[in-house]
Phi, psi and omega in degrees: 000199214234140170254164206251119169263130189234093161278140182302098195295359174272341176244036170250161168274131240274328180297334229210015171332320193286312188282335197307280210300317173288333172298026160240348276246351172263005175262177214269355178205150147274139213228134194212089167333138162220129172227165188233012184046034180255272169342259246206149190305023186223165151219136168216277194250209179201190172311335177276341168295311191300332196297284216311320199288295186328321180272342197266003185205153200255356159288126190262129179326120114332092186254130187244109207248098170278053192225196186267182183032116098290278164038290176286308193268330179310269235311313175308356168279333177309295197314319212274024151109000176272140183314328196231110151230132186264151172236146163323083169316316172319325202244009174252135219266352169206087191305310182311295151357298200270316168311355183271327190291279234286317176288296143020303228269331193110039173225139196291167183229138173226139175251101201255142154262081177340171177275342175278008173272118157317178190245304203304309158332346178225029183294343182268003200251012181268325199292345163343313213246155176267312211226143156251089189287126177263125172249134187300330192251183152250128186295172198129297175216202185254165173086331218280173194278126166325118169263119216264270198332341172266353187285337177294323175276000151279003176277320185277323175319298200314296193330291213292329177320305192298276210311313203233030167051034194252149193273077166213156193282134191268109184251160188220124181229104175126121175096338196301128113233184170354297198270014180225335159319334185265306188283317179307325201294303162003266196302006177130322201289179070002305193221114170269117175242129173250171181218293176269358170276000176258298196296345156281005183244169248237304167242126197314306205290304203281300203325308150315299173328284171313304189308318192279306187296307189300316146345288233271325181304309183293325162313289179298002171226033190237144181332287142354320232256303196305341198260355178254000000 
């Protein structure tokens, strides 16, 4: 598949979500943090954002959910209008379950790995998922440096992706840009979330642009790509 840049909307500006969310209007998701300063050491937005974000752009939500309970709290992210939504295995007390809720509701189910959960443990539960998210940071906020130390464990997800023929999506969150974009594409991924390498460059809209070509380029010549 073409690979997907999902900008992060946690390096937008917070006063201004309706236009932030249209300066982007050529990626392929929004990508939208929800933390609960619980999961992790932030807090930001909720269901009424998500609602408010859904009428303000015809680009469909990502929702990335860094909070306790998901169990209780995804599926009203379904309702409240996002396309996607992911959860924390650490924090989910019946992942299948829920991921089963969550595709029900009419929402692709994603599954996130902090960097210290291995993935093999949880190889019988990917045909479960639309989509798998590897985080690149340790969650919690924006801007932080890309750890070079997850592309092996994003080589091995692809391997098992591969291994068991299945149409699901690789996602990479922390760190993504310009000088890092490439080597995630290499090692596997798929679905990109950037945050200050789009909202931080002078124009957004161009900014997507370069990130997917720089992807799609490094895609057509990795190994992984090559085998399909």
């Amino acid at each position: 598949m073409a690979a997907q840049i999902n900008p992060s909307i946690l390096s937008a500006d917070f006063a201004r979500l309706a236009d932030e969310a249209r300066a982007v209007e050529g990626a392929d998701w929004l990508h939208v943090d929800v933390m609960d300063n619980h999961f992790v050491p932030n807090l930001t937005l909720g269901v009424p954002v998500v609602e408010s974000l859904a009428r303000a752009t015809d680009t469909p939500l990502d929702c990335h959910l860094m909070i306790e309970a998901p169990d209780r709290w995804a599926p009203q992210y379904v309702e409240a209008g996002a396309s996607s939504v992911t959860f924390h295995v650490e924090a989910a007390a019946a992942p299948v379950r829920l991921a089963r809720e969550i595709r029900a509701k009419g929402a692709r189910a994603s599954m996130a790995l902090k960097p210290a959960t291995p993935i093999e443990p949880y190889e019988d539960l990917l045909p479960e998922l639309d989509m798998l998210l590897i985080m690149t940071v340790e969650p919690g906020f924006g801007g932080q440096a890309f750890l070079d130390i997850m592309l092996p464990k994003i080589r091995r997800t692809r391997e098992l992706i591969s291994k068991h023929g299945l149409e699901l999506w690789l996602q990479v969150d922390g760190g993504v840009s310009a000088s890092t974009i490439e080597r995630c594409a290499d090692a596997g991924a798929d679905v990109f979330v950037a945050g200050s390498a789009v909202y931080g460059a002078s124009d957004p809209a161009e900014a997507v642009r370069a990130l997917r070509n720089q992807a799609e380029g490094a895609t057509a010549k990795a190994s992984w790509a090559c085998d399909h």
